[in-house]
N, CA, C and O atoms as a GROMACS GRO file, in nm:
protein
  420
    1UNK      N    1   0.085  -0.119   0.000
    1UNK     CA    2   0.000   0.000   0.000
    1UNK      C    3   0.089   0.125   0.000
    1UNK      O    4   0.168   0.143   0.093
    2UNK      N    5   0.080   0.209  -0.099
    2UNK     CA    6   0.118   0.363  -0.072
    2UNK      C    7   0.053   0.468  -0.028
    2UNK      O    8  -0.066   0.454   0.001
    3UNK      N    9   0.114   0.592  -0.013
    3UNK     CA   10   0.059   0.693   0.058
    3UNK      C   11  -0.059   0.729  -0.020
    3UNK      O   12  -0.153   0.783   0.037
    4UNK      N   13  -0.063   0.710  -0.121
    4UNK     CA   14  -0.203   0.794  -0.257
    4UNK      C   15  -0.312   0.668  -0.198
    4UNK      O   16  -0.431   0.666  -0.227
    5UNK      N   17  -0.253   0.575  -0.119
    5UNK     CA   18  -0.385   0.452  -0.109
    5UNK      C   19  -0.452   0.490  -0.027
    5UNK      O   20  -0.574   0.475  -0.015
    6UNK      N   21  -0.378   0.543   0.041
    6UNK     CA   22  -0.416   0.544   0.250
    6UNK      C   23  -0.480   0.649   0.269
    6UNK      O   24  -0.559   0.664   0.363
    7UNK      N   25  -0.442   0.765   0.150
    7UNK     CA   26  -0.523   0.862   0.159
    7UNK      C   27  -0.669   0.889   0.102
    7UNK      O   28  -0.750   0.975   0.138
    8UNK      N   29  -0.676   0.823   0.036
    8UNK     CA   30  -0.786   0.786  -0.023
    8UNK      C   31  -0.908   0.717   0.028
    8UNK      O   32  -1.011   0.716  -0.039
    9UNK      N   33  -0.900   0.663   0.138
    9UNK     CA   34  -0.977   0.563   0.214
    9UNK      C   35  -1.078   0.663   0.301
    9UNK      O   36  -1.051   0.778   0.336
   10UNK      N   37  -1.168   0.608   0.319
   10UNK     CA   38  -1.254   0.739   0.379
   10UNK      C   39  -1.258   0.791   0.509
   10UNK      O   40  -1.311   0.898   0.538
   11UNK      N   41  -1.185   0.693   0.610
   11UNK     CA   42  -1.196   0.745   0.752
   11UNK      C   43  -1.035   0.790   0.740
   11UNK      O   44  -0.995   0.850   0.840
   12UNK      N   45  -0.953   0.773   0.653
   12UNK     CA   46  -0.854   0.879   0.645
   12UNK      C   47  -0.873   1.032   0.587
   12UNK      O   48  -0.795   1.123   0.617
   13UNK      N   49  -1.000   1.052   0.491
   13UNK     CA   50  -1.001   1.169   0.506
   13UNK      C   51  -1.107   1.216   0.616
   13UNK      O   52  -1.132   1.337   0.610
   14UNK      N   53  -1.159   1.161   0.694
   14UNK     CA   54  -1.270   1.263   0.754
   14UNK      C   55  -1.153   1.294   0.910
   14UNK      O   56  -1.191   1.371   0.998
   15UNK      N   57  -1.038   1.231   0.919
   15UNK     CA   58  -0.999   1.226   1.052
   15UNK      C   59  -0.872   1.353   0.955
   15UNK      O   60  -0.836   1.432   1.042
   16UNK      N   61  -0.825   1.379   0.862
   16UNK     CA   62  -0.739   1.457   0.810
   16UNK      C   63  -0.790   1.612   0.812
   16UNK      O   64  -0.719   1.713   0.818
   17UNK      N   65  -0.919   1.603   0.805
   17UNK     CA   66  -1.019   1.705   0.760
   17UNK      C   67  -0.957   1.830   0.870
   17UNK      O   68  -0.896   1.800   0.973
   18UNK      N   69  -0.975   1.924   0.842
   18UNK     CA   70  -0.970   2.033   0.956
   18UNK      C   71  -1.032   2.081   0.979
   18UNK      O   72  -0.975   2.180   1.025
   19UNK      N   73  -1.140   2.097   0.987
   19UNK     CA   74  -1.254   2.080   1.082
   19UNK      C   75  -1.291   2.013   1.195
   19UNK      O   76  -1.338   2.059   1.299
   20UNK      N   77  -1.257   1.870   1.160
   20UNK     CA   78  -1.266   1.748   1.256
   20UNK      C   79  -1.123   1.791   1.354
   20UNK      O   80  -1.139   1.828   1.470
   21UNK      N   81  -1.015   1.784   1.304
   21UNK     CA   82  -0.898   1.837   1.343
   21UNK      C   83  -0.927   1.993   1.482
   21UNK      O   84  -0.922   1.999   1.605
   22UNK      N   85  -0.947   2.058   1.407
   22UNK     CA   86  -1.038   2.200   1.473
   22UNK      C   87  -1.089   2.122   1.614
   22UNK      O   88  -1.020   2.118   1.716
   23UNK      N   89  -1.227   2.060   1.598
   23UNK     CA   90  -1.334   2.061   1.661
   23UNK      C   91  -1.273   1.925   1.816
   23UNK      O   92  -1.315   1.899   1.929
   24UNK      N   93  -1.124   1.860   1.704
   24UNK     CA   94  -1.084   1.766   1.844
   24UNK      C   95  -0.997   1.791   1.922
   24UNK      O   96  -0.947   1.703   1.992
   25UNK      N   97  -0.964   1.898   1.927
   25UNK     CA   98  -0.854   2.016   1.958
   25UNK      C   99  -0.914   2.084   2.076
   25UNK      O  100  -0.876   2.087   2.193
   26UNK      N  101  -1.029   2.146   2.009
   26UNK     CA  102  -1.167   2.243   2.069
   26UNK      C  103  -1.224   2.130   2.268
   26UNK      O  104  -1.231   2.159   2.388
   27UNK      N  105  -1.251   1.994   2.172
   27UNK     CA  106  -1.306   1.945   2.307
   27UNK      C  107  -1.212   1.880   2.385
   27UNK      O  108  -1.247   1.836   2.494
   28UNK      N  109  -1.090   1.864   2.344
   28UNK     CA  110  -0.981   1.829   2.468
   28UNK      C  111  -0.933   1.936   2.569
   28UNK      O  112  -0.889   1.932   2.684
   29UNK      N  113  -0.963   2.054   2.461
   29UNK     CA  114  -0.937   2.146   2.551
   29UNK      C  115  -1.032   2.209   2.672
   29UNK      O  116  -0.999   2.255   2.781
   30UNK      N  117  -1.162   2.196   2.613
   30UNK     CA  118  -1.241   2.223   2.709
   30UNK      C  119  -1.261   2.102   2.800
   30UNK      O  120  -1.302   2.132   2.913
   31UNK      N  121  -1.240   1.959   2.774
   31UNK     CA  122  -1.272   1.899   2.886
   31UNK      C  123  -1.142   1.919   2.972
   31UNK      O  124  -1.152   1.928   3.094
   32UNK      N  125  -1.050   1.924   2.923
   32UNK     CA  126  -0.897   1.884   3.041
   32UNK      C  127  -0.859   2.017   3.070
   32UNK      O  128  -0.850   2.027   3.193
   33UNK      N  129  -0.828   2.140   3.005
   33UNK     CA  130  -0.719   2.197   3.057
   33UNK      C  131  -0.779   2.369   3.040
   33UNK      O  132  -0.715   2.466   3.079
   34UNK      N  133  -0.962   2.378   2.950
   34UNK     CA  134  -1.012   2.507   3.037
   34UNK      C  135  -1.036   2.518   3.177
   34UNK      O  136  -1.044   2.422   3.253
   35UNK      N  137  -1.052   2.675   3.220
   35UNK     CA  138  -1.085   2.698   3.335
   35UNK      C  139  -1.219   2.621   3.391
   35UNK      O  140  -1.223   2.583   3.508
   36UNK      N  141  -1.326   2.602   3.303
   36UNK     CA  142  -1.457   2.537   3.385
   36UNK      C  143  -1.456   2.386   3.303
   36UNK      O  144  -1.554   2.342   3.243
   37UNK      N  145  -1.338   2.326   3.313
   37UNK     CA  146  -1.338   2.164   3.259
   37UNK      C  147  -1.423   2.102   3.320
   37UNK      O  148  -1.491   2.142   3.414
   38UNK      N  149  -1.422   2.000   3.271
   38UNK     CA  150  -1.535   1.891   3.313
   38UNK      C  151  -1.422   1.798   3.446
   38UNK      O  152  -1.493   1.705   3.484
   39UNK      N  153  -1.309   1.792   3.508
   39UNK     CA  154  -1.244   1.775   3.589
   39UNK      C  155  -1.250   1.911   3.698
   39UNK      O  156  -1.207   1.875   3.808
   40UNK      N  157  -1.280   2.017   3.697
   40UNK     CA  158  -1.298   2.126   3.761
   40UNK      C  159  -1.416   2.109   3.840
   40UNK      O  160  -1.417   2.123   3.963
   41UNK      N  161  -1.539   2.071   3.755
   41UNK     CA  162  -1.665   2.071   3.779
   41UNK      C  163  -1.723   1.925   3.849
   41UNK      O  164  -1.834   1.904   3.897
   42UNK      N  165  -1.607   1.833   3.837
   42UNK     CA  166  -1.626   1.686   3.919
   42UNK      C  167  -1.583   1.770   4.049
   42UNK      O  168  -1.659   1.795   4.143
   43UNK      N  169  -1.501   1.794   4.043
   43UNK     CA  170  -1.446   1.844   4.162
   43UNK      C  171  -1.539   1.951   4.255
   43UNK      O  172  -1.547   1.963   4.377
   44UNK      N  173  -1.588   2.003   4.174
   44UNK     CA  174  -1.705   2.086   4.258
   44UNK      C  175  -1.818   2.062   4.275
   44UNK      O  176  -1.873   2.130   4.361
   45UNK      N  177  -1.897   1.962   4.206
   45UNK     CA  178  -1.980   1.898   4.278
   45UNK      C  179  -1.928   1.783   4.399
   45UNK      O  180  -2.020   1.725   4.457
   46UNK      N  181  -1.847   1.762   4.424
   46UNK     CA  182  -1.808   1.648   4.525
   46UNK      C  183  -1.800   1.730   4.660
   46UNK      O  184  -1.831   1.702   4.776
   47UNK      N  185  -1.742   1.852   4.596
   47UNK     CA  186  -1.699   1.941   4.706
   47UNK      C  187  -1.909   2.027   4.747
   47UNK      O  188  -1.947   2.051   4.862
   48UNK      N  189  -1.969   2.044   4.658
   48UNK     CA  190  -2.097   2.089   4.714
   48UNK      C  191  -2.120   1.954   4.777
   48UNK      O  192  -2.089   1.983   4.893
   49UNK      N  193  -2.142   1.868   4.779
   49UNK     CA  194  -2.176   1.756   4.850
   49UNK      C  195  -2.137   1.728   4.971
   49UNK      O  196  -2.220   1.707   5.060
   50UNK      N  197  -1.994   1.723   4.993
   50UNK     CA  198  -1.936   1.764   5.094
   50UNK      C  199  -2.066   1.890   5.191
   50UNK      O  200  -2.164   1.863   5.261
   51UNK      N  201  -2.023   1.979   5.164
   51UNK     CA  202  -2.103   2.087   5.196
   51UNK      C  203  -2.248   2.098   5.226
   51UNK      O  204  -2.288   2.209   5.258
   52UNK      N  205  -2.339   1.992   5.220
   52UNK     CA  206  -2.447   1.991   5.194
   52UNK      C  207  -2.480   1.905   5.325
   52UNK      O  208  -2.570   1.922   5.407
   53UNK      N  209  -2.366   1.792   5.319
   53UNK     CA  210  -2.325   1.708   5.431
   53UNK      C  211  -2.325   1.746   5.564
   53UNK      O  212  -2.379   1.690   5.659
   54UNK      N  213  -2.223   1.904   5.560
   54UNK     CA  214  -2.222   1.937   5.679
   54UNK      C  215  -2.312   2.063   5.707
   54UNK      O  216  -2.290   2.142   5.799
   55UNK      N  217  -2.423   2.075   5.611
   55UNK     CA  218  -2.518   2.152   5.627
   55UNK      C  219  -2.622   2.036   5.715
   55UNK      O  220  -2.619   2.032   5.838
   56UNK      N  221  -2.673   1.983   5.667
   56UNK     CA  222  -2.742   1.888   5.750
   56UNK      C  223  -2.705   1.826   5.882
   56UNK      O  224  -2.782   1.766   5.956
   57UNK      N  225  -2.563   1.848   5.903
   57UNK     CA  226  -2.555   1.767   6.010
   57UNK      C  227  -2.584   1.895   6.153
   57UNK      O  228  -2.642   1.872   6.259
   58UNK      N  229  -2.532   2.007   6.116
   58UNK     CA  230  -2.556   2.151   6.161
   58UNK      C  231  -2.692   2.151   6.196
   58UNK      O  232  -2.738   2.171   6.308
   59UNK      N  233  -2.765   2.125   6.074
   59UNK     CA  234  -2.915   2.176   6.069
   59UNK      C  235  -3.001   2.093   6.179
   59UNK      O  236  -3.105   2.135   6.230
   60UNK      N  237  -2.929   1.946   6.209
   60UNK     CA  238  -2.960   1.828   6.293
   60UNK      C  239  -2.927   1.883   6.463
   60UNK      O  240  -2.992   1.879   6.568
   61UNK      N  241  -2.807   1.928   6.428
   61UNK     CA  242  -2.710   1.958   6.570
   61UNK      C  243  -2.823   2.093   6.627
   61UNK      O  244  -2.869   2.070   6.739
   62UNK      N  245  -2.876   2.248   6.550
   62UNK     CA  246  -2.954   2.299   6.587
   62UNK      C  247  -3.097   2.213   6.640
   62UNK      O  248  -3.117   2.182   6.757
   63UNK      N  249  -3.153   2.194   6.571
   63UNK     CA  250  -3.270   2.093   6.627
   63UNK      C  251  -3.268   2.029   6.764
   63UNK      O  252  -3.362   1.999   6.838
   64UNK      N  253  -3.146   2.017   6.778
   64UNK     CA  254  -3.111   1.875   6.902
   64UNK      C  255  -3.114   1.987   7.029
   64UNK      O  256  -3.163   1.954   7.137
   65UNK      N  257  -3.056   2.129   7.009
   65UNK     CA  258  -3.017   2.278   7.047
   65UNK      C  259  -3.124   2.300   7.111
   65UNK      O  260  -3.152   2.270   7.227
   66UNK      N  261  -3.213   2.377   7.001
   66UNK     CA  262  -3.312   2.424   7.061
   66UNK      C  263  -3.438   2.332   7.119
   66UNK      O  264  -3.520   2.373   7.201
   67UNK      N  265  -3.438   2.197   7.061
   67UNK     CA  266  -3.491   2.098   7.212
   67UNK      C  267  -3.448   2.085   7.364
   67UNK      O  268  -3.513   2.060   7.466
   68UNK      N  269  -3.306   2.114   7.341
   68UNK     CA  270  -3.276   2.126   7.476
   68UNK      C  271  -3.329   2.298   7.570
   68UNK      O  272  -3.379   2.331   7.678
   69UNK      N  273  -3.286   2.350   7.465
   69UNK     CA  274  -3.313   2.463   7.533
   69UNK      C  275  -3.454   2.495   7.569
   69UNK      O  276  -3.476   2.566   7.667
   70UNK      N  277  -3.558   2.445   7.490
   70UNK     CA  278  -3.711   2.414   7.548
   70UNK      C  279  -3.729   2.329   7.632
   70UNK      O  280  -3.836   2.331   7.692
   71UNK      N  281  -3.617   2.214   7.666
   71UNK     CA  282  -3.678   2.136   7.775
   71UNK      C  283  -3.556   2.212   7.898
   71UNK      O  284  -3.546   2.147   8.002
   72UNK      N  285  -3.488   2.310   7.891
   72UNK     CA  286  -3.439   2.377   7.990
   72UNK      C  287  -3.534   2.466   8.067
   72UNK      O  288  -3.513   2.502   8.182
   73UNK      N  289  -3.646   2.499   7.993
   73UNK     CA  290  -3.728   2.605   8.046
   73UNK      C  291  -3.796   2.571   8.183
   73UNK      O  292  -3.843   2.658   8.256
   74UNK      N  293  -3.799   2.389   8.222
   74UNK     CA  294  -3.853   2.329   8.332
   74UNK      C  295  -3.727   2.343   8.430
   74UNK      O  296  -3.617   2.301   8.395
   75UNK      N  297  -3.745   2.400   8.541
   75UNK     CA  298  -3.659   2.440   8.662
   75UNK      C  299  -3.583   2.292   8.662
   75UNK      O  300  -3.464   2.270   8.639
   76UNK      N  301  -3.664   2.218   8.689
   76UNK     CA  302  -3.623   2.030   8.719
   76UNK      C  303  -3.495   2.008   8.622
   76UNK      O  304  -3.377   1.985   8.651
   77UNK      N  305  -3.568   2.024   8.486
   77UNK     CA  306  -3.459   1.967   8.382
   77UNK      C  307  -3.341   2.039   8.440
   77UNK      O  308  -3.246   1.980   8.492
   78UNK      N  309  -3.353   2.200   8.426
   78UNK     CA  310  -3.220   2.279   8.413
   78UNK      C  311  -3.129   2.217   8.503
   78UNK      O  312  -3.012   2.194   8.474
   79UNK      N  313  -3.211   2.174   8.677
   79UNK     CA  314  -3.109   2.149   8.761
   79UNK      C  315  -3.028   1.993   8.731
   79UNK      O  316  -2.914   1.968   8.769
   80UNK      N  317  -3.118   1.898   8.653
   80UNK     CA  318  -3.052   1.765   8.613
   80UNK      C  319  -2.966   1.811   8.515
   80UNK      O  320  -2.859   1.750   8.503
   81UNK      N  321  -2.993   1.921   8.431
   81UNK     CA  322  -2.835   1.906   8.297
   81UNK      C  323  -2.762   2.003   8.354
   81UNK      O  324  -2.711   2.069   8.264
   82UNK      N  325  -2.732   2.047   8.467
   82UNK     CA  326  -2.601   2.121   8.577
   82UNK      C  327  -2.572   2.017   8.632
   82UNK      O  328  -2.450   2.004   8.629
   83UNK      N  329  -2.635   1.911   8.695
   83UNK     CA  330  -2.591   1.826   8.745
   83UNK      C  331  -2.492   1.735   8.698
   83UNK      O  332  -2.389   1.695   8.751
   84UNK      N  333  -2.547   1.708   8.579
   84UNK     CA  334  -2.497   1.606   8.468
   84UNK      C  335  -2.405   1.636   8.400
   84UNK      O  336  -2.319   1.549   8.382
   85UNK      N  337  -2.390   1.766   8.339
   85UNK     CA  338  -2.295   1.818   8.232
   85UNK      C  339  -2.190   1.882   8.301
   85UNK      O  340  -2.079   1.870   8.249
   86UNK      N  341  -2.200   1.958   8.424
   86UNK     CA  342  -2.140   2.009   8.495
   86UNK      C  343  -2.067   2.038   8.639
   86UNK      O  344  -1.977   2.108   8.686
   87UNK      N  345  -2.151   1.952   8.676
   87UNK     CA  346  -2.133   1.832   8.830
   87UNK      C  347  -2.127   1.906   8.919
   87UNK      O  348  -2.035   1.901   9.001
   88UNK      N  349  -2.232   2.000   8.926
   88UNK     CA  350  -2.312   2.059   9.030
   88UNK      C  351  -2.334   2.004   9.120
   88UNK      O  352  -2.332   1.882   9.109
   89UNK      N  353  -2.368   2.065   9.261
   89UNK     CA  354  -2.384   1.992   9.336
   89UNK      C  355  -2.466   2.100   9.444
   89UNK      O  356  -2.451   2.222   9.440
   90UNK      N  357  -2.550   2.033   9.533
   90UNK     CA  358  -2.622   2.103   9.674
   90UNK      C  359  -2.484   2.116   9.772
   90UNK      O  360  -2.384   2.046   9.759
   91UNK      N  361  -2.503   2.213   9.864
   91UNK     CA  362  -2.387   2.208   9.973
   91UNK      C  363  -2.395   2.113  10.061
   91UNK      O  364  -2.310   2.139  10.146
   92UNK      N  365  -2.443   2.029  10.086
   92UNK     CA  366  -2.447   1.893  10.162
   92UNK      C  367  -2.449   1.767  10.092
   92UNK      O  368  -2.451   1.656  10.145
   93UNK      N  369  -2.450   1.793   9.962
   93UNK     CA  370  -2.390   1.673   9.894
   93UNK      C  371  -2.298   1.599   9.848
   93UNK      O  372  -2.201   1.664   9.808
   94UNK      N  373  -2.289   1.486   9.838
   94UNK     CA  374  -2.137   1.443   9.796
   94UNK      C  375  -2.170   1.355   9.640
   94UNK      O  376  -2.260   1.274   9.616
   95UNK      N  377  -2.066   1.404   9.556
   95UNK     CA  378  -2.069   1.334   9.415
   95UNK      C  379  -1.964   1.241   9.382
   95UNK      O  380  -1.848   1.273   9.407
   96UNK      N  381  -1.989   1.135   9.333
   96UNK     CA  382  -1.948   1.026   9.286
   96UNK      C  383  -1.914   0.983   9.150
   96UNK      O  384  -2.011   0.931   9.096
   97UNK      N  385  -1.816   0.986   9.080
   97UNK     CA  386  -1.801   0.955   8.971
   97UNK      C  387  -1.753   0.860   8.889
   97UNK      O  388  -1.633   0.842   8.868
   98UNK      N  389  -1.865   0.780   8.829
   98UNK     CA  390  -1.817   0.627   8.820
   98UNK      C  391  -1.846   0.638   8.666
   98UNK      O  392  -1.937   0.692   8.603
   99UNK      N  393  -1.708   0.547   8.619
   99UNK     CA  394  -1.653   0.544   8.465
   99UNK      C  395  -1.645   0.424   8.443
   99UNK      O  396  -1.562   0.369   8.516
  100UNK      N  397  -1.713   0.340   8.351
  100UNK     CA  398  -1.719   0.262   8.313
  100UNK      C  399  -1.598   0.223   8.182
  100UNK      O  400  -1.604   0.269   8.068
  101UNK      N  401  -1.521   0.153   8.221
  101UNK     CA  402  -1.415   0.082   8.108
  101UNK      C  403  -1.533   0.015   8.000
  101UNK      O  404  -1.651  -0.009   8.028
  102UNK      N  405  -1.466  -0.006   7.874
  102UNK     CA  406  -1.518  -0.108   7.775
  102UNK      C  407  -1.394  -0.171   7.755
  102UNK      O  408  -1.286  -0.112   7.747
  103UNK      N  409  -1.409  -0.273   7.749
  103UNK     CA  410  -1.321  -0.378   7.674
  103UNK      C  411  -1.309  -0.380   7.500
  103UNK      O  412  -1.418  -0.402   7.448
  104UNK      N  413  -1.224  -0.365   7.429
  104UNK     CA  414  -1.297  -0.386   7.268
  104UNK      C  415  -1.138  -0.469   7.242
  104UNK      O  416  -1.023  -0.444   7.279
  105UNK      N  417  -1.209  -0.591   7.147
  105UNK     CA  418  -1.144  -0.640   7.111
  105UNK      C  419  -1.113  -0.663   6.990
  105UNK      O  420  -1.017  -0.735   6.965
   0.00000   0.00000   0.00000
């Protein structure tokens, strides 16, 4: 086979063409190495996701917040989560603090 053969064949000219040439130039560049590539934009949706993640867990952690702080409004509760969280105590009392080991194997 010679070069006048090879050229002649039809997926040698549509891949010679410059246009095609042009246009495969055009989308390597925009997927790999423009500013808003399609590797840019993986990357930023993973990263909104991320983000969305620790929006919810926030949005969970408030919730959990202001339940407490409505069940603080009962004198009782307030004095059990001083007790508990903070180891309050009456002046004639004595506190005890017992820690339980786990074993993990």
């Amino acid at each position: 086979m010679n070069l006048k053969s090879i050229q002649n064949k039809p997926v040698v000219k549509v891949i010679t063409n410059i246009y095609v040439i042009i246009l495969t130039i055009f989308v390597v560049w925009m997927l790999f190495f423009d500013e808003n590539s399609y590797l840019m934009h993986k990357e930023f949706n993973k990263e909104i996701k991320e983000l969305n993640t620790w929006i919810e867990y926030h949005k969970k952690k408030i919730a959990e917040d202001k339940q407490t702080i409505k069940n603080l409004q009962d004198s009782l509760e307030l004095e059990r989560f001083a007790r508990e969280k903070y180891l309050m105590k009456k002046k004639d009392e004595d506190i005890y603090i017992i820690e339980f080991d786990t074993i993990e194997k």
